[in-house]
PyMOL commands that place a pseudoatom at each C-alpha (Angstrom):
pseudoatom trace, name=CA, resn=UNK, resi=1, chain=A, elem=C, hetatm=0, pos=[-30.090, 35.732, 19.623]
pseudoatom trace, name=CA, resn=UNK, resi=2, chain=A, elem=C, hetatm=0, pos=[-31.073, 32.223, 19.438]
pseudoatom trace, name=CA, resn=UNK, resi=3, chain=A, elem=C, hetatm=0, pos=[-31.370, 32.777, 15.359]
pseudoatom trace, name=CA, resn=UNK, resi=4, chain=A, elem=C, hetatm=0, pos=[-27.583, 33.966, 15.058]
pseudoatom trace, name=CA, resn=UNK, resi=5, chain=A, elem=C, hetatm=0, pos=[-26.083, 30.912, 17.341]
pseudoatom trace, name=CA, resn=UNK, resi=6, chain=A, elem=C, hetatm=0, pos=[-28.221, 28.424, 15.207]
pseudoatom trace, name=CA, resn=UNK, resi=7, chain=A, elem=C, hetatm=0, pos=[-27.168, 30.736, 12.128]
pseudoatom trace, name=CA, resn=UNK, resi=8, chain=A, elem=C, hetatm=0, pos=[-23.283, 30.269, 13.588]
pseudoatom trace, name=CA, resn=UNK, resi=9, chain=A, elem=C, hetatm=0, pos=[-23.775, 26.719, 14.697]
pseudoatom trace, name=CA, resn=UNK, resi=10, chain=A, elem=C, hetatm=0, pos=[-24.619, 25.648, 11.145]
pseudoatom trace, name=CA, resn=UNK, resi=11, chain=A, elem=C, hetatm=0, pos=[-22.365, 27.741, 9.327]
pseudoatom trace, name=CA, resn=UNK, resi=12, chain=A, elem=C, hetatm=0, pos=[-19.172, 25.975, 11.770]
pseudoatom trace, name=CA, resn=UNK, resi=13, chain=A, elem=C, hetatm=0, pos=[-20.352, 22.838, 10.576]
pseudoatom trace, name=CA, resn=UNK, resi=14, chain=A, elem=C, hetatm=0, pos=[-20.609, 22.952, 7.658]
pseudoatom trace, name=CA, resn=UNK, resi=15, chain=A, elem=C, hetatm=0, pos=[-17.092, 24.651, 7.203]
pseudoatom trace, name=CA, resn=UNK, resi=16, chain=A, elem=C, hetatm=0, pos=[-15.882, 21.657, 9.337]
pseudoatom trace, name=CA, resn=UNK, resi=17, chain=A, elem=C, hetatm=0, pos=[-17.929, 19.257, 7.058]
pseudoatom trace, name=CA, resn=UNK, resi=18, chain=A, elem=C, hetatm=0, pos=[-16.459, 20.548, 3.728]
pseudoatom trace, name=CA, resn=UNK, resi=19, chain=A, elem=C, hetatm=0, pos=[-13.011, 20.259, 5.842]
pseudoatom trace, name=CA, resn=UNK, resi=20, chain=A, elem=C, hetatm=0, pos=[-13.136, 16.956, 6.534]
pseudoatom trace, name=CA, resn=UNK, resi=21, chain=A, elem=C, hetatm=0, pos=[-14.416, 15.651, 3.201]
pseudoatom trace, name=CA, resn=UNK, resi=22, chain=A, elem=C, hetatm=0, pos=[-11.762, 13.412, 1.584]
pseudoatom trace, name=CA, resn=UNK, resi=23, chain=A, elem=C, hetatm=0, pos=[-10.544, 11.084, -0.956]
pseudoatom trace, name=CA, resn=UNK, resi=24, chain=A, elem=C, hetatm=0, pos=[-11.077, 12.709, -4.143]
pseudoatom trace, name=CA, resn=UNK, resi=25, chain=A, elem=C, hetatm=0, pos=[-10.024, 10.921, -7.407]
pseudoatom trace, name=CA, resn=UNK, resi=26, chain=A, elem=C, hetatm=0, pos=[-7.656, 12.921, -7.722]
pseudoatom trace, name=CA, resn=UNK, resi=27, chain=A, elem=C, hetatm=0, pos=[-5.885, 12.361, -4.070]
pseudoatom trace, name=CA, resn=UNK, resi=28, chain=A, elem=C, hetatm=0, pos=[-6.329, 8.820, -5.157]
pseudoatom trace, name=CA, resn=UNK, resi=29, chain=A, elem=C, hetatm=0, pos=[-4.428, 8.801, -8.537]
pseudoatom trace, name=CA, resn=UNK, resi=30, chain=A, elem=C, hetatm=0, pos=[-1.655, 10.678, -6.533]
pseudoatom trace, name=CA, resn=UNK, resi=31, chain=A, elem=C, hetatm=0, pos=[-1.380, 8.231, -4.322]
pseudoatom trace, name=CA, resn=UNK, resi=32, chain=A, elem=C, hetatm=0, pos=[-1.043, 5.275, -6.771]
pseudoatom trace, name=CA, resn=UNK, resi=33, chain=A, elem=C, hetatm=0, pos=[1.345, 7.372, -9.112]
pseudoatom trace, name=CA, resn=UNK, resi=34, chain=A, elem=C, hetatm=0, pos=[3.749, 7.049, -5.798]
pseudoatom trace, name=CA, resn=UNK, resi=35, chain=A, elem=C, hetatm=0, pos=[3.685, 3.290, -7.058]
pseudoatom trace, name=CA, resn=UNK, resi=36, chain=A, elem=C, hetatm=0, pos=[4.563, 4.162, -10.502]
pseudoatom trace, name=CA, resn=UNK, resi=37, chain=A, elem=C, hetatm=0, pos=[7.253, 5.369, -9.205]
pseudoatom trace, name=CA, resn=UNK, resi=38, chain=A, elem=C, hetatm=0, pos=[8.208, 2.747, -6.856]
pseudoatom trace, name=CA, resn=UNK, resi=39, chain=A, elem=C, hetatm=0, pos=[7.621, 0.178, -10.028]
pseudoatom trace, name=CA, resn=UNK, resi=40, chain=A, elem=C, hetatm=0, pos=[10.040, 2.279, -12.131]
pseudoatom trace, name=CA, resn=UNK, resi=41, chain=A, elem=C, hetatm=0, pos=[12.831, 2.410, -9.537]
pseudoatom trace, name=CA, resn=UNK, resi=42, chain=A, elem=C, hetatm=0, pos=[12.481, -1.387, -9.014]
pseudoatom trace, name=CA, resn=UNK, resi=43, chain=A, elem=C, hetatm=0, pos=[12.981, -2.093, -13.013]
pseudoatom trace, name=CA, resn=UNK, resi=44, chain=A, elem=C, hetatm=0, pos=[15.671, 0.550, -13.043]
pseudoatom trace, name=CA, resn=UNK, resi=45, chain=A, elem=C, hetatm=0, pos=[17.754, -1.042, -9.973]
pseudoatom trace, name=CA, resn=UNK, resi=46, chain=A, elem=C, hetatm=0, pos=[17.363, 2.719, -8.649]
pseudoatom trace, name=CA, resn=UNK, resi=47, chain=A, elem=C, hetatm=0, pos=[17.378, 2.127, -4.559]
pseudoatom trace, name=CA, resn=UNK, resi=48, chain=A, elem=C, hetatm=0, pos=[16.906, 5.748, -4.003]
pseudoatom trace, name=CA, resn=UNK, resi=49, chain=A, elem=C, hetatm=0, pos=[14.087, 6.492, -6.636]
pseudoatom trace, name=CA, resn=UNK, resi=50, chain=A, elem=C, hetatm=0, pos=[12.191, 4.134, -4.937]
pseudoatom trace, name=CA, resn=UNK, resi=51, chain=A, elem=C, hetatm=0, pos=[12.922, 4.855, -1.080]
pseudoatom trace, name=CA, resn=UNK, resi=52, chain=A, elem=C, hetatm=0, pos=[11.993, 8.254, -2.189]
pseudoatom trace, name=CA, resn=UNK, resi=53, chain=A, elem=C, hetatm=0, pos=[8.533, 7.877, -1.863]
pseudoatom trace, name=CA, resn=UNK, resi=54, chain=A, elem=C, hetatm=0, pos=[8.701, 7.952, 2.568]
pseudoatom trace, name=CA, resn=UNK, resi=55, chain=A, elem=C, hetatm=0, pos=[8.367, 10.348, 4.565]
pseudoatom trace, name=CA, resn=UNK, resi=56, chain=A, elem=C, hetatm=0, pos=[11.421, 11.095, 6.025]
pseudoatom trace, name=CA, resn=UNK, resi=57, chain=A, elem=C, hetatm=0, pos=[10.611, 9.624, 9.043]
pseudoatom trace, name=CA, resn=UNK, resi=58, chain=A, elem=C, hetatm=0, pos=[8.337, 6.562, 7.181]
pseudoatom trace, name=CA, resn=UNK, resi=59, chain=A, elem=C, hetatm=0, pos=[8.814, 3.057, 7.752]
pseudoatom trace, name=CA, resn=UNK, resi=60, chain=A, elem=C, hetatm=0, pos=[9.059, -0.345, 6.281]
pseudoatom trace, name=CA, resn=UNK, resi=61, chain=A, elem=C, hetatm=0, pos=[8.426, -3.846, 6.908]
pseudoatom trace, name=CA, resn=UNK, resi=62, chain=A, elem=C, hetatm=0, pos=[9.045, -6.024, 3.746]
pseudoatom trace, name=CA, resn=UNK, resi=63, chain=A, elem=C, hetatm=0, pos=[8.021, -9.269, 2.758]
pseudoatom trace, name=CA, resn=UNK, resi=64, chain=A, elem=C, hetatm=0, pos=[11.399, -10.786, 3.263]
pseudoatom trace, name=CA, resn=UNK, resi=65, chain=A, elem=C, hetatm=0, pos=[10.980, -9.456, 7.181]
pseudoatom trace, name=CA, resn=UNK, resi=66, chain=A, elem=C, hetatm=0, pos=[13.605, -6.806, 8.827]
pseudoatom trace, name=CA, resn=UNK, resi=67, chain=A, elem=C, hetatm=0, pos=[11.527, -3.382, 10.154]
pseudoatom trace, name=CA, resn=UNK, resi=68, chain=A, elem=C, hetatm=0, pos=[13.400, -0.120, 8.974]
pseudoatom trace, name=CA, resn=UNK, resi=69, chain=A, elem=C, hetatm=0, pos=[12.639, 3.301, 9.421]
pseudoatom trace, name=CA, resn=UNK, resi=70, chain=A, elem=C, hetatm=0, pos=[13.811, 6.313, 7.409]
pseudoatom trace, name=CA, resn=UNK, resi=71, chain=A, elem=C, hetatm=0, pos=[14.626, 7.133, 4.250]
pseudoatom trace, name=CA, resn=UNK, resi=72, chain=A, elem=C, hetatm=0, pos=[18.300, 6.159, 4.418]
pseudoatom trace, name=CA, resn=UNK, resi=73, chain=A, elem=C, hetatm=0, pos=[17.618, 2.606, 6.192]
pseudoatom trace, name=CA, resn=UNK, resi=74, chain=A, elem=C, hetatm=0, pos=[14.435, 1.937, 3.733]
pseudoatom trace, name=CA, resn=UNK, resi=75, chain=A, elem=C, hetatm=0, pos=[17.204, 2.932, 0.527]
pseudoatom trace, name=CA, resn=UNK, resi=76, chain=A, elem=C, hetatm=0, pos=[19.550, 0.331, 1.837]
pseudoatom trace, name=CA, resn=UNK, resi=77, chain=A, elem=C, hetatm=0, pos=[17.079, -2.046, 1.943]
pseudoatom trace, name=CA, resn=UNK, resi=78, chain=A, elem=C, hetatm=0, pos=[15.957, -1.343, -1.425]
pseudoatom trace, name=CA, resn=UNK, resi=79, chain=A, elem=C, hetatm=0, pos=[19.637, -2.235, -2.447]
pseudoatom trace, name=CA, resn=UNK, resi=80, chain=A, elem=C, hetatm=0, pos=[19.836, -5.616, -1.103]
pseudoatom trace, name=CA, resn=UNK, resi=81, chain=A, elem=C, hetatm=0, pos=[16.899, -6.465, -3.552]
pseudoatom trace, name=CA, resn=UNK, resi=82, chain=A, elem=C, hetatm=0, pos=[18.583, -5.301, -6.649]
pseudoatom trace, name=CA, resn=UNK, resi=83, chain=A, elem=C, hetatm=0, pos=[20.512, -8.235, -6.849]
pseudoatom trace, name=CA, resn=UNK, resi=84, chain=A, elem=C, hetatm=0, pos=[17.286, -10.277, -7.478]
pseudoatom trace, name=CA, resn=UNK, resi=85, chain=A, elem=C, hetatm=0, pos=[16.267, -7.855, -10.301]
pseudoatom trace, name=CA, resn=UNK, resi=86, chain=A, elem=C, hetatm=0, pos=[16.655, -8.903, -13.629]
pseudoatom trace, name=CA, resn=UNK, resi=87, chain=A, elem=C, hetatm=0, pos=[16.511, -6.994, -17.481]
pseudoatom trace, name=CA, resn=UNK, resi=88, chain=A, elem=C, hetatm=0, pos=[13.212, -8.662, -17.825]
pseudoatom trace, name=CA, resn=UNK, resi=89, chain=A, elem=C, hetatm=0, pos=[11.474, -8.231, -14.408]
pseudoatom trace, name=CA, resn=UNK, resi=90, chain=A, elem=C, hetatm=0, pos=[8.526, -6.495, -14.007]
pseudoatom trace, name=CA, resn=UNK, resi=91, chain=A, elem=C, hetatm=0, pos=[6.646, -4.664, -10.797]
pseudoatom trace, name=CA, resn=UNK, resi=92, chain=A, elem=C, hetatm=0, pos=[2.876, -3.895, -10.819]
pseudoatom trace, name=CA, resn=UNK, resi=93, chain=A, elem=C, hetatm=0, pos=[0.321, -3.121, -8.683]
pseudoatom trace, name=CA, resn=UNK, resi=94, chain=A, elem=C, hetatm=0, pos=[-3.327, -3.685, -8.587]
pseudoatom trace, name=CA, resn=UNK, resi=95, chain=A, elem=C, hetatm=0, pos=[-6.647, -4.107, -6.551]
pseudoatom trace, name=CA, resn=UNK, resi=96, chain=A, elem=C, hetatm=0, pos=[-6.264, -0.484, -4.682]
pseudoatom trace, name=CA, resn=UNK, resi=97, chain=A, elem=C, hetatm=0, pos=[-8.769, 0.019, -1.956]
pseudoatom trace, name=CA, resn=UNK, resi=98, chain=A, elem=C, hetatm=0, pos=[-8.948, 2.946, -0.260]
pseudoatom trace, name=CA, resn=UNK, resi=99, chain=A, elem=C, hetatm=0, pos=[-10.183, 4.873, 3.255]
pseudoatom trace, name=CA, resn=UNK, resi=100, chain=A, elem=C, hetatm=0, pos=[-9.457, 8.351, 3.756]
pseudoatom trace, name=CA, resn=UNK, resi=101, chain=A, elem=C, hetatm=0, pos=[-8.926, 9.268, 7.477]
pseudoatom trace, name=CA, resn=UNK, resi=102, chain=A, elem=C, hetatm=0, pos=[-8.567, 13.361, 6.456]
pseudoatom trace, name=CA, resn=UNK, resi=103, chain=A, elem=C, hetatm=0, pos=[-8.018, 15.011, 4.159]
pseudoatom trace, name=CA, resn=UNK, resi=104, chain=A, elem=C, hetatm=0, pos=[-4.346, 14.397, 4.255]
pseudoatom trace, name=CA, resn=UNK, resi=105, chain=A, elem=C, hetatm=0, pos=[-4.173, 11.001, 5.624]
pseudoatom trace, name=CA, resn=UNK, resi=106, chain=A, elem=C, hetatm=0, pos=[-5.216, 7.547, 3.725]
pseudoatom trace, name=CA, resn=UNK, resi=107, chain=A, elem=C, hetatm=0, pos=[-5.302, 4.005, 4.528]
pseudoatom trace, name=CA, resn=UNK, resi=108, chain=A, elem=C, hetatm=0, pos=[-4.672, 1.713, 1.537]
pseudoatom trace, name=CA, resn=UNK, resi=109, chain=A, elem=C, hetatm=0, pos=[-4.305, -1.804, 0.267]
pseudoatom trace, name=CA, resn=UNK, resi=110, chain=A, elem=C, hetatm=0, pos=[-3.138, -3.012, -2.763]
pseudoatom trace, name=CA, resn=UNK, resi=111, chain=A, elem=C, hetatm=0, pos=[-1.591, -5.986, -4.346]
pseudoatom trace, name=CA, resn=UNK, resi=112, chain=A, elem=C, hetatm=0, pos=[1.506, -6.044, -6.011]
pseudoatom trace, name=CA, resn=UNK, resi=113, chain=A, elem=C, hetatm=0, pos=[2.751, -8.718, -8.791]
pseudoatom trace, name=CA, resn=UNK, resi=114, chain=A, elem=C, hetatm=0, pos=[6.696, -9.073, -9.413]
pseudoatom trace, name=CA, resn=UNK, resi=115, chain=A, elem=C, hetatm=0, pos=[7.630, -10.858, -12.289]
pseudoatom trace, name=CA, resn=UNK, resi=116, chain=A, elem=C, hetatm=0, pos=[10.663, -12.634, -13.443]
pseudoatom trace, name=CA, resn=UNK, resi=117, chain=A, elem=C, hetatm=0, pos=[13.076, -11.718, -10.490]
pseudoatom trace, name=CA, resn=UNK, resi=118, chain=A, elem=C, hetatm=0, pos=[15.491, -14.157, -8.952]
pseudoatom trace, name=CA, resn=UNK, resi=119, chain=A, elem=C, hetatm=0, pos=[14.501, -15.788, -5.969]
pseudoatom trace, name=CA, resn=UNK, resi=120, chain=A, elem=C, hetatm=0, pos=[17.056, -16.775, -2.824]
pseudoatom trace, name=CA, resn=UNK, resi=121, chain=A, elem=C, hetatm=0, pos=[18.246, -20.025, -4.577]
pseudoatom trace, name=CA, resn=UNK, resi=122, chain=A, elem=C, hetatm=0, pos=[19.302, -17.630, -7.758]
pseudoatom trace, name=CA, resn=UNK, resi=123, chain=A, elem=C, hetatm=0, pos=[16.484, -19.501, -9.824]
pseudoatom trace, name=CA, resn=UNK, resi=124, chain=A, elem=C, hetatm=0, pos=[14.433, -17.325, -11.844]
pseudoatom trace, name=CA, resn=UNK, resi=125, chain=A, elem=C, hetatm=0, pos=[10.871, -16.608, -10.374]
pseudoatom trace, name=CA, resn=UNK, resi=126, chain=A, elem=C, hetatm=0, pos=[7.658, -15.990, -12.687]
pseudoatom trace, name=CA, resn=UNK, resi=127, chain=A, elem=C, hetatm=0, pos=[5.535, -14.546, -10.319]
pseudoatom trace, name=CA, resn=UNK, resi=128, chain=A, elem=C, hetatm=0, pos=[5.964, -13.639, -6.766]
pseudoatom trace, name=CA, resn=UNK, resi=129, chain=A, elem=C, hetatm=0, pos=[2.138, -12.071, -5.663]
pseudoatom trace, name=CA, resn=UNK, resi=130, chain=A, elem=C, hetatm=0, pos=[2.588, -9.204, -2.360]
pseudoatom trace, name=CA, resn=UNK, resi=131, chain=A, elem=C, hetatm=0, pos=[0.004, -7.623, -0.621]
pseudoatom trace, name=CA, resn=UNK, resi=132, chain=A, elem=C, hetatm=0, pos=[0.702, -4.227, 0.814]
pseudoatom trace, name=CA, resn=UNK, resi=133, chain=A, elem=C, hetatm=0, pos=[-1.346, -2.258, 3.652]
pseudoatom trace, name=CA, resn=UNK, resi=134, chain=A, elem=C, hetatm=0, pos=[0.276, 1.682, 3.905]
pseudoatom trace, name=CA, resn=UNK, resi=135, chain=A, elem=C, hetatm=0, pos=[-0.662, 5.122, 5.019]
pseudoatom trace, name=CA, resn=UNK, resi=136, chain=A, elem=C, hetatm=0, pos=[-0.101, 7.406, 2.671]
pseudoatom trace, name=CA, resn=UNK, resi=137, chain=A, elem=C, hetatm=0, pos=[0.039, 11.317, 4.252]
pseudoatom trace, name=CA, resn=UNK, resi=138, chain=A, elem=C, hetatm=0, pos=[-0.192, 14.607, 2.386]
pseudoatom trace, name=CA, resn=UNK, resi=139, chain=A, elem=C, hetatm=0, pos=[3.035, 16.890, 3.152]
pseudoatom trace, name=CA, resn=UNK, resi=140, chain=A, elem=C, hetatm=0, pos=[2.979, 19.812, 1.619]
pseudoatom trace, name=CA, resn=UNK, resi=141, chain=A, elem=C, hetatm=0, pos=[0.702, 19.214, -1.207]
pseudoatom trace, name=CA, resn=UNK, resi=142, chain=A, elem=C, hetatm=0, pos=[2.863, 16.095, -2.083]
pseudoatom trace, name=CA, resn=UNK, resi=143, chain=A, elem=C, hetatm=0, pos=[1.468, 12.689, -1.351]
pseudoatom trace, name=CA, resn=UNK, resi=144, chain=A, elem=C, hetatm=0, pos=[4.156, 10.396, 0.758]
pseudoatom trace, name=CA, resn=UNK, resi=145, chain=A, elem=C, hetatm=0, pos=[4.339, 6.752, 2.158]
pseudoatom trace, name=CA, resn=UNK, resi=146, chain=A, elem=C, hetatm=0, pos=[4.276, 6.825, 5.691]
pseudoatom trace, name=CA, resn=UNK, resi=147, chain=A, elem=C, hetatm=0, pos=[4.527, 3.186, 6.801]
pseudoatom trace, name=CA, resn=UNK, resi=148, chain=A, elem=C, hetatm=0, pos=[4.003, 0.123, 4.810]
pseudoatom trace, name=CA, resn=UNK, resi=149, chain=A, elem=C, hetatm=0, pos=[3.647, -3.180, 6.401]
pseudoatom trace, name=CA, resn=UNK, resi=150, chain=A, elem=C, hetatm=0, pos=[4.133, -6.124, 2.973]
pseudoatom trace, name=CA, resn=UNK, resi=151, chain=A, elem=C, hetatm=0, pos=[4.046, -10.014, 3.178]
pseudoatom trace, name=CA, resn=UNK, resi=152, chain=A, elem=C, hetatm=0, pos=[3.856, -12.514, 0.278]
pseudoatom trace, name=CA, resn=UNK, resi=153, chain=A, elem=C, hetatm=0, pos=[0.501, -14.148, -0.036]
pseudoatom trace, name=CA, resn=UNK, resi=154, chain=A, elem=C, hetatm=0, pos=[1.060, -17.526, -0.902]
pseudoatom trace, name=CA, resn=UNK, resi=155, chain=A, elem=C, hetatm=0, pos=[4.580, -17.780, 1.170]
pseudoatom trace, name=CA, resn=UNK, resi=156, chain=A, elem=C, hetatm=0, pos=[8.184, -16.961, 0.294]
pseudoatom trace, name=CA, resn=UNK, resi=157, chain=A, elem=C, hetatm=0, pos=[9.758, -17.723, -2.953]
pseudoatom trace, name=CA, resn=UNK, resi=158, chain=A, elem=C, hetatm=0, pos=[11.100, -21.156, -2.463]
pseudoatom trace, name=CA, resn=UNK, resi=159, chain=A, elem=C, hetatm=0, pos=[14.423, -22.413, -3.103]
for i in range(1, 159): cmd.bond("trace and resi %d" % i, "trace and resi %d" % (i + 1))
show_as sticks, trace
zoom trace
């Protein structure tokens, strides 16, 4: 008797072991092709490509402040910033670190460079560095921003 509970014992663990195991390479190049995404609806002034990468329910905080939550509210941000967009900008992201919660839930960091966009004062701006911290959540068998919390890391484009 004691034999088939150990037996049981170890075979529940090790179910629940292989279970929890997370972060494969592949979960993690999902994850970052969300940003490829993001990056091509930025350079394509497409509000909606981009905002399409939240949950439904996700949420926002951008660099240039405000808090917004669902898809709708995060597109409309994502408009406002298409004025500072130009033919030559450029969006890229680097420096991912990740830490996989589950199987379906990740914390991440990543910086993200912005070239040649215009800045408040309508003056064109080289290079404005962002750091991003998100969760990113699996739905479905489709990796999805949850909430993403961004700030500029040496200040605000100045005027």
């Amino acid at each position: 008797m004691k034999r088939k509970i150990l037996v049981l014992f170890a075979s529940v663990a090790l179910v629940f072991t292989t279970n929890v195991k997370a972060g494969t390479g592949e979960d993690e190049k999902a994850i970052k092709a969300l940003h490829d995404v993001f990056a091509e609806g930025f350079v394509k002034r497409d509000a909606k490509l981009r905002a399409g990468i939240w949950t439904k329910d996700g949420t926002v905080a951008p660099p240039t402040g405000g808090f917004f939550q669902g898809r709708e509210a995060i597109e409309k941000d994502f408009e406002q910033e298409i004025a500072s967009v130009t033919d030559t900008s450029k969006l890229t992201f680097s420096n991912y670190r990740f830490r996989f919660i589950t199987r379906n839930v990740a914390f991440v960091d990543a910086d993200i460079t912005i070239n040649n966009v215009l800045g408040p004062d309508g003056k064109l701006q080289a290079v404005v560095p962002v750091s991003i911290v998100f969760t990113a959540v699996r739905q479905a068998g489709k990796w999805f921003i949850q909430d993403e919390r961004a700030h500029f890391t040496s200040g605000p484009p100045q005027p």
